[in-house]
C-alpha positions, 0 to 999 in steps of 0.5 A: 626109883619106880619099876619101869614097865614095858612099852605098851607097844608091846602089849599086843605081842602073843607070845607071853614068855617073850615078854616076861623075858624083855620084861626081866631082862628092863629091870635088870637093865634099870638096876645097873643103869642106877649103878652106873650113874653113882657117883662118888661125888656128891654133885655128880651123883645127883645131877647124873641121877636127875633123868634116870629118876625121872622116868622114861620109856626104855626104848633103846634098852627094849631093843637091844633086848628083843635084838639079842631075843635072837640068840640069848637075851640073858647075856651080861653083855646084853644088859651092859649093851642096852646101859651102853644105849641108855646112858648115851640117849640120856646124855644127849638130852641133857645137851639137846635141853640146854641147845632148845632151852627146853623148861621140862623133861619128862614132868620135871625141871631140865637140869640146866633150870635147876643147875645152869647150862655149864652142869648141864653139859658137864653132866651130859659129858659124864654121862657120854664118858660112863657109857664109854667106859662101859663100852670098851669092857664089850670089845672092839665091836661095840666100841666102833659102833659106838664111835660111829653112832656118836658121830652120827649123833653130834652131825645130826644136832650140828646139821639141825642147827645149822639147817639146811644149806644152799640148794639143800631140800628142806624135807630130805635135810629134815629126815637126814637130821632125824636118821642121824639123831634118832635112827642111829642110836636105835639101830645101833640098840638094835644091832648091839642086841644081834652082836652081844645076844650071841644071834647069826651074824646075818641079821645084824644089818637086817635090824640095823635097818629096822632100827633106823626106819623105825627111829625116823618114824617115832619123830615123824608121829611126834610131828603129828602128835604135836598137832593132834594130841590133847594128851601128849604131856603138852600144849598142842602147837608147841613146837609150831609156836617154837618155831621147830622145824617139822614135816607137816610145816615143812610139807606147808612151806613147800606146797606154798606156791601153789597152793593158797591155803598153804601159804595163808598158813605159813604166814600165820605161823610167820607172823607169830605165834605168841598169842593163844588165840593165834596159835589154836588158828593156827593148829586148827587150820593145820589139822584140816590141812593135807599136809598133816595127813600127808607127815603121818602116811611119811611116817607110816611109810617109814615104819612099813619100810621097817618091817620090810627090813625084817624079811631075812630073819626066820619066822618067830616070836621075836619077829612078830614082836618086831613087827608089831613095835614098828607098826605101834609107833604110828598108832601113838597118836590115836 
């Protein structure tokens, strides 16, 4: 497995020795991360390592490092929290690709392309019964955080499929869905880092906070990016083409009725966007849209709301690398 980096969200961080702290404490979390997705048996030793080998940004494990960078980072419960997070993320995506019959994850094939759906799931099962096991090794309050993420987690994916119901905003279900699927785990990292790193009681709720903001911000950016970017790892328009629900599709629909353009576009994307030449007209006219200005100042609104969530905790190193993560993931698509 290669060295996981830092985030470059956090290279902007001064303070060198925070850094080379987090960055200690990411390969000490890479380390048990393989450990605990070995297996004795010998298809779920390779199935479970699929992902984890394939690389991946770390986010979670990186705040709940820089939450217990509050009190003491260097805990083993810290370490054991930040695979906790991991492993749970992990498992989810193995059941998001099947839902989305996504092809490719992070550059490789989706288990479920290479294993079928039924691996697929039964890996992702695993992979939620190790977390489990990890986490009632922690004590009670991890375990009810833990439950409770969970939860959120499996109403977030049931109220995307479902969509939004009679009289249900579009864009508020939208946003519920991404504070639940996204928002809940990275504020439970967060707030696991507050709990096992030994830090004042106090600034749980403070991160908890943060953590959600900034979760709701990283999707709303990966809506924009799906539009703007020539190098984001994939065709621009594919989640358009896919028919994803989005906010800048969303901000379309709901500008429609009055507005002309708006709706010229909609009915493009309707009609479908199978053909190549259909879909660049269709990213084209929607980059010069409002709408896409519009998603990214949500997302930047998102993140600011984060930052103000910080405003309990004392002035530190750990505070301003906070800070400059949050306001780093609406910078991702420049």
């Amino acid at each position: 497995m290669s060295k996981i980096q830092l985030p470059p969200q956090l290279r902007k961080v001064v303070d060198k020795n925070l850094i080379k702290s987090i960055q200690a404490g990411l390969e000490n979390v890479e380390t048990a991360l393989l450990e605990a997705v070995t297996h004795t048996d010998p298809v779920a030793n390779v199935t479970s390592r699929h992902l984890l080998e394939a690389g991946g940004k770390r986010l979670r494990p990186v705040l709940v490092l820089l939450g217990a960078s509050l009190g003491d980072a260097t805990k083993e419960e810290v370490i054991k929290a930040a695979v906790v997070v991991e492993l749970t993320h992990l498992a989810t995506l193995y059941h998001d690709d099947v839902m989305d019959r996504a092809p490719l994850r992070r550059g490789v094939p989706t288990a479920h392309e290479v294993w079928g759906n039924s691996v697929a799931i039964l890996t992702g099962d695993l992979l939620f019964a190790r977390a489990s096991q990890i986490v009632s090794r922690l004590g009670g309050k991890a375990l009810s955080l833990q439950a409770d993420t969970f939860e959120r987690l499996c109403l977030g994916q049931l109220h995307e499929t479902l969509g939004p119901q009679n009289n249900e905003d579009p864009i508020e279900h939208y946003l519920q869905v991404l504070a639940d699927k996204t928002g809940s785990l990275i504020a439970a990292s967060a707030e696991l880092g507050v709990v096992y790193g030994g830090a004042p009681d106090e600034y749980r709720e403070p991160l908890r906070v943060y953590g959600e903001k900034v979760g709701v911000a990283f999707q709303l950016i990966d809506d924009v990016i799906d539009i703007l970017s020539e190098e984001s790892g994939k065709t621009p328009g594919t989640d358009l083409r896919a028919g994803v629900p989005t906010l800048p599709t969303l901000l379309l629909r709901a500008q429609a009725a009055t507005d002309p353009k708006a709706l010229e576009l909609v009915e493009i994307i309707d009609a479908g966007l199978e053909d190549d030449a259909q879909l660049a007209k269709a990213v084209a006219l929607l980059r010069v849209h409002p709408a896409l200005e519009q998603a990214y100042q949500s997302a930047k609104s998102w993140a600011d709301d984060a930052v103000l969530a910080l405003a309990p905790l004392p002035d530190s190193p750990v505070k301003d690398a906070l800070r400059v993560f949050a306001e780093a993931v609406v910078e991702r698509q420049k």
